[in-house]
N, C-alpha and C positions, 0 to 999 in steps of 0.2 A: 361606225359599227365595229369595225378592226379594233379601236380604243375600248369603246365597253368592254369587249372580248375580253381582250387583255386584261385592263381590274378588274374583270371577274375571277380569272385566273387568279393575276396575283391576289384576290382577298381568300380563294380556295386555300392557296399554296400558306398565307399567313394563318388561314384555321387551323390549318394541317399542322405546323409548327407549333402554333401555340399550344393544339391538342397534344401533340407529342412530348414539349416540355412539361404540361400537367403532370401527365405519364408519370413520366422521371421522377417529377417531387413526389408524388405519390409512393413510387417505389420504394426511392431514397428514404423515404419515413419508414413506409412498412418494412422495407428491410432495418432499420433503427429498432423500430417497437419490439421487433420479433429478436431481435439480438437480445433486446435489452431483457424481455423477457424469459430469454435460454439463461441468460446469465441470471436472475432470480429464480430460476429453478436449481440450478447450482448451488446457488447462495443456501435456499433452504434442503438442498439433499446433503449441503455440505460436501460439498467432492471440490477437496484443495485442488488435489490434481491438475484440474481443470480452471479452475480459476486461476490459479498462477498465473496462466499467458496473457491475460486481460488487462493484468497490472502493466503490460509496454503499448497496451493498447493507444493510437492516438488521440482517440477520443474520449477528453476529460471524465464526460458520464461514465462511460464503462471502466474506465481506470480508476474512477472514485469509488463507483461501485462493486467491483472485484474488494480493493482494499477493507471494505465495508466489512465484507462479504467472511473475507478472511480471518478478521479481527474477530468476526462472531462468531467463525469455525473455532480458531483459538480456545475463547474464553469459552466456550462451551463442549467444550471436548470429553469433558469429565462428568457430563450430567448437569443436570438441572441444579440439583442442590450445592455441589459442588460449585456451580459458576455463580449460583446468589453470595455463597463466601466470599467467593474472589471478588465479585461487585464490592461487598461491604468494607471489603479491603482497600480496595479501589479510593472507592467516600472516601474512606479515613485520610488517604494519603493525602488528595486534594483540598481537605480540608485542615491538612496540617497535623492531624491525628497518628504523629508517624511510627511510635510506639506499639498500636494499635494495629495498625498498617501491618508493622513488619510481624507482628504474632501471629495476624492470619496468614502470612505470603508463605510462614517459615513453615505454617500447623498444615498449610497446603501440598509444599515440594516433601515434608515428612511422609503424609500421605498417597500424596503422587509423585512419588521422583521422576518420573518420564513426562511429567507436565509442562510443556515447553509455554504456557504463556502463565504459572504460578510466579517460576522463574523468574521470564523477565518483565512481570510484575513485581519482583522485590528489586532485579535488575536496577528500574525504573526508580524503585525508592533509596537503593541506596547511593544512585549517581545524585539524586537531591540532596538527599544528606553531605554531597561533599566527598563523597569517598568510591572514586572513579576504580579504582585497582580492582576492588574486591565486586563492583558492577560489571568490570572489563571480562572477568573469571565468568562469570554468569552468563553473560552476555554468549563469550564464546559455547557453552553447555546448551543455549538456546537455537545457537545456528547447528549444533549437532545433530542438534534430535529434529527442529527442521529447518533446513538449508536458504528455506525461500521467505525466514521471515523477515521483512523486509524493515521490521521496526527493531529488532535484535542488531541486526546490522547498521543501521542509524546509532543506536544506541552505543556501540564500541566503535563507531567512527565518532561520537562526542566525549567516551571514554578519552580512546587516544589521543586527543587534541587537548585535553586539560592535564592528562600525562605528559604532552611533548613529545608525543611517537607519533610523528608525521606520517612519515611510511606506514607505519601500522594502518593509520587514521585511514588514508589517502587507499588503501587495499578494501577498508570495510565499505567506505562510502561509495565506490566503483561496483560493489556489490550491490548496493541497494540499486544506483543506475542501470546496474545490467537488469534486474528486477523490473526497475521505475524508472524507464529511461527516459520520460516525459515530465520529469521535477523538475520543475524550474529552482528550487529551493536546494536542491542538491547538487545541481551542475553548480551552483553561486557556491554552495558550501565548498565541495573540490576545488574548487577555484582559489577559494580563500586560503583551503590545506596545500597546495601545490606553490604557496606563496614562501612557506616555510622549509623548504625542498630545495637545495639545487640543482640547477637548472637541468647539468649532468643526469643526476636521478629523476627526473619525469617522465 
């Protein structure tokens, strides 16, 4: 009788537990869905602000998602019509069209000079083209107008490593880390710039 007792007990005490880890994953999720969902309302109120901090988030989704998020505050800053331009600009580049490309980027920052992703949308075309100097220039005009873009700053830490400005390089890509400090692709990148450094200066 003492024995029944007892595994009765203990299968009480193992429901109780199991019920209680349910719980947990339950939470664990609901708290996921309901993050994940504040952050797509973000996304579509557009408030960078707020998205910023998402991007050191640890978890992958939401760090992809902020980034997403941002990329389509960016290019849509200016209006609707204005961002079908910049798309069709966009085509042209990836499709080689680079001529084409650059007359919209250029017909873009003439009309909006404070357009921090026309910029470094030409930024982008003219580091393909080969000519890192005059993308380094733009690049820098991009982190001015906004600080946290985290592909501007990529884009002049690729500048300065085909210029040979380690240092330079090795300051932008530490930018984008403190931004996205869960890159795996940018710690490796640093790594590589820190290679070129001595040891002194790291």
């Amino acid at each position: 009788m003492t024995s029944a007792i007892s595994w009765t007990r203990v299968r009480w005490a193992l429901y109780g537990a199991l019920v209680a880890l349910i719980g947990v994953g339950f939470f664990v999720r609901d708290s996921l869905e309901s993050e994940e969902d504040r952050l797509r309302r973000l996304i579509v109120a557009r408030n960078e602000t707020k998205l910023y901090p998402y991007l050191a988030s640890p978890d992958a989704v939401l760090a992809k998602m902020a980034a997403t998020g941002l990329w389509q505050c960016w290019r849509g800053e200016k209006g609707a019509t204005a961002r079908q331009q910049l798309e069709a600009g966009l085509t042209a580049m990836n499709e080689g069209r680079y001529a084409t490309a650059e007359n919209t980027f250029r017909q873009l920052i003439r009309e909006y000079p404070d357009w921090a992703e026309a910029i470094n949308s030409q930024a982008t075309l003219l580091y393909a083209l080969r000519r890192p100097a005059e993308s380094l220039v733009l690049c820098e005009q991009v982190v001015t107008l906004k600080p946290h873009h985290f592909g501007a700053w990529n884009g002049m830490a690729l500048c300065a490593a085909q210029l040979g400005d380690w240092p330079r390089a090795r300051h932008a890509v530490r930018q984008v880390i403190r931004l996205h400090p869960y890159s795996r692709e940018n710690q490796e990148f640093l790594r590589q710039i820190e290679r070129h450094i001595p040891a002194l200066d790291v």
